[in-house]
C-alpha positions as CSV (number, residue, x, y, z in Angstrom):
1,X,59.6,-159.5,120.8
2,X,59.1,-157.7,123.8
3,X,62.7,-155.9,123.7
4,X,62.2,-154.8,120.1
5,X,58.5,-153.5,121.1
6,X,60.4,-151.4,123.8
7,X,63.2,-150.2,121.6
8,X,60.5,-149.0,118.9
9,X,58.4,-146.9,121.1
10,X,61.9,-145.4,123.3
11,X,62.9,-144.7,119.5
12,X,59.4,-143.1,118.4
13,X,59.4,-141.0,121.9
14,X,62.6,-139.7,121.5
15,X,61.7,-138.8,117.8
16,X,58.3,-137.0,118.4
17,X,59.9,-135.4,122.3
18,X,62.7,-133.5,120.9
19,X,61.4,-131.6,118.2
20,X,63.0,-128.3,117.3
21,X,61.3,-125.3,116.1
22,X,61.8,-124.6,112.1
23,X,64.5,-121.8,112.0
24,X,62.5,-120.2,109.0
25,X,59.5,-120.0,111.6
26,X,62.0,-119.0,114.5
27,X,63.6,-115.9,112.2
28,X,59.8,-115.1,111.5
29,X,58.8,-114.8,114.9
30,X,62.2,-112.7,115.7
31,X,61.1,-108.6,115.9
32,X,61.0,-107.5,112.3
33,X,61.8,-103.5,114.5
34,X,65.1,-104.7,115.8
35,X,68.0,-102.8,113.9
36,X,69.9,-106.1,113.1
37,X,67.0,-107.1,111.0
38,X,67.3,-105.3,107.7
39,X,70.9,-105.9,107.8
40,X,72.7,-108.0,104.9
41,X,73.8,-111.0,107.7
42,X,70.9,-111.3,109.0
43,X,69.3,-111.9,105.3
44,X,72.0,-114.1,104.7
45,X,71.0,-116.2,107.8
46,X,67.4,-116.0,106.7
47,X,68.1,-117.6,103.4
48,X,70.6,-120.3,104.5
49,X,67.7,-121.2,107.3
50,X,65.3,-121.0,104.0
51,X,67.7,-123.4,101.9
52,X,68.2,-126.0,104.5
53,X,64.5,-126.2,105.1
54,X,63.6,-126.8,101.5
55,X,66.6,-129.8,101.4
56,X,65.3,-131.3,104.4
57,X,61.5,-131.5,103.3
58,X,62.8,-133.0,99.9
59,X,65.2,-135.8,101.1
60,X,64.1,-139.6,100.8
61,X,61.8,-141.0,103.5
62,X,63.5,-143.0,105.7
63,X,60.4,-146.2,106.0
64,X,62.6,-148.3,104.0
65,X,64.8,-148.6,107.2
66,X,62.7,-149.4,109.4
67,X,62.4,-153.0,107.8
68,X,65.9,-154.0,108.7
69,X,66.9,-155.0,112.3
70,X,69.0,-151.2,113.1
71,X,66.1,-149.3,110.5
72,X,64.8,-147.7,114.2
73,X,68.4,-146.3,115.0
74,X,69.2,-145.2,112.1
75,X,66.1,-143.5,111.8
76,X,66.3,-141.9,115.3
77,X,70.1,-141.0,114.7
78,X,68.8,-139.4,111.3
79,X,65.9,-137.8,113.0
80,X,68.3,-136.2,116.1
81,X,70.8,-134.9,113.4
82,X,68.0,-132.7,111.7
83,X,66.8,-131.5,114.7
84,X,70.7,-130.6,115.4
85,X,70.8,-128.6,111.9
86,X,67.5,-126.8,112.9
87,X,68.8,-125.5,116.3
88,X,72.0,-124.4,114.2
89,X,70.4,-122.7,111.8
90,X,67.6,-121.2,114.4
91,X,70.7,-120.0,116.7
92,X,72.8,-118.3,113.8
93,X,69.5,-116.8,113.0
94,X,68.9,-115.7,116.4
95,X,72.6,-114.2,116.9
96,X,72.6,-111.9,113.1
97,X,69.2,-110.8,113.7
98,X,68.4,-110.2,117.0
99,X,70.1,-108.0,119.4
100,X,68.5,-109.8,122.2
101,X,70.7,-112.3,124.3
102,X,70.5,-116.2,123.1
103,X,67.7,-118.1,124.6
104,X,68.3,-120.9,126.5
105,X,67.1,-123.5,124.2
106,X,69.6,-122.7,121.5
107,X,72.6,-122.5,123.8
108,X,74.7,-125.5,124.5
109,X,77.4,-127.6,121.9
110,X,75.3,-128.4,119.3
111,X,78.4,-129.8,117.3
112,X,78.2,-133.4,116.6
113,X,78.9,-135.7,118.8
114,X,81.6,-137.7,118.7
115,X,82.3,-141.2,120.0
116,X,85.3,-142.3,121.8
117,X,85.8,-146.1,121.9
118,X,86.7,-147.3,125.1
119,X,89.0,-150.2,125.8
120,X,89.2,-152.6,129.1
């Protein structure tokens, strides 16, 4: 009881820690005076950023999963992904509007991570 107590509030942490700013709220607090603003890329990246917000505020909730025994991970995994997408979008929104250099909170790989099995 103890050990699943533990791995719900490590999971619940590292849900609530990591949380990355909405890329609709990042683009809106980019200048709106910068010349790469009006342009038709940037409005592109704008809109994407727009879409992907309105299909991650409509997907299912995840409670369900949290009844079965790996419902915590999934829902962490699930929980890291979108905040993945957000610093995605937030960065291609950052690089077609903005003329300023990249932030450090949206550089890095933000591609997926991908698991290599190891053998003995």
């Amino acid at each position: 009881m103890r050990i699943a107590m533990g791995i719900a509030v490590s999971a619940l942490t590292a849900m609530v820690a990591g949380c990355a700013t909405s890329p609709v709220d990042y683009g809106a607090s980019l200048s709106q005076q910068d010349q790469q603003w009006a342009s038709p890329e940037c409005q592109q990246a704008r809109a994407q950023a727009s879409d992907y917000e309105a299909r991650e505020k409509h997907h299912p909730g995840w409670e369900f999963a949290a009844l079965g025994p790996y419902g915590l991970g999934i829902i962490a995994a699930t929980k890291e992904a979108e905040q993945k997408q957000r610093k995605l979008y937030a960065r291609n929104v950052h690089q077609q509007c903005s003329s300023l250099p990249l932030p450090k909170a949206l550089q890095g790989d933000l591609s997926p991570a991908v698991a290599k099995a190891k053998y003995p």
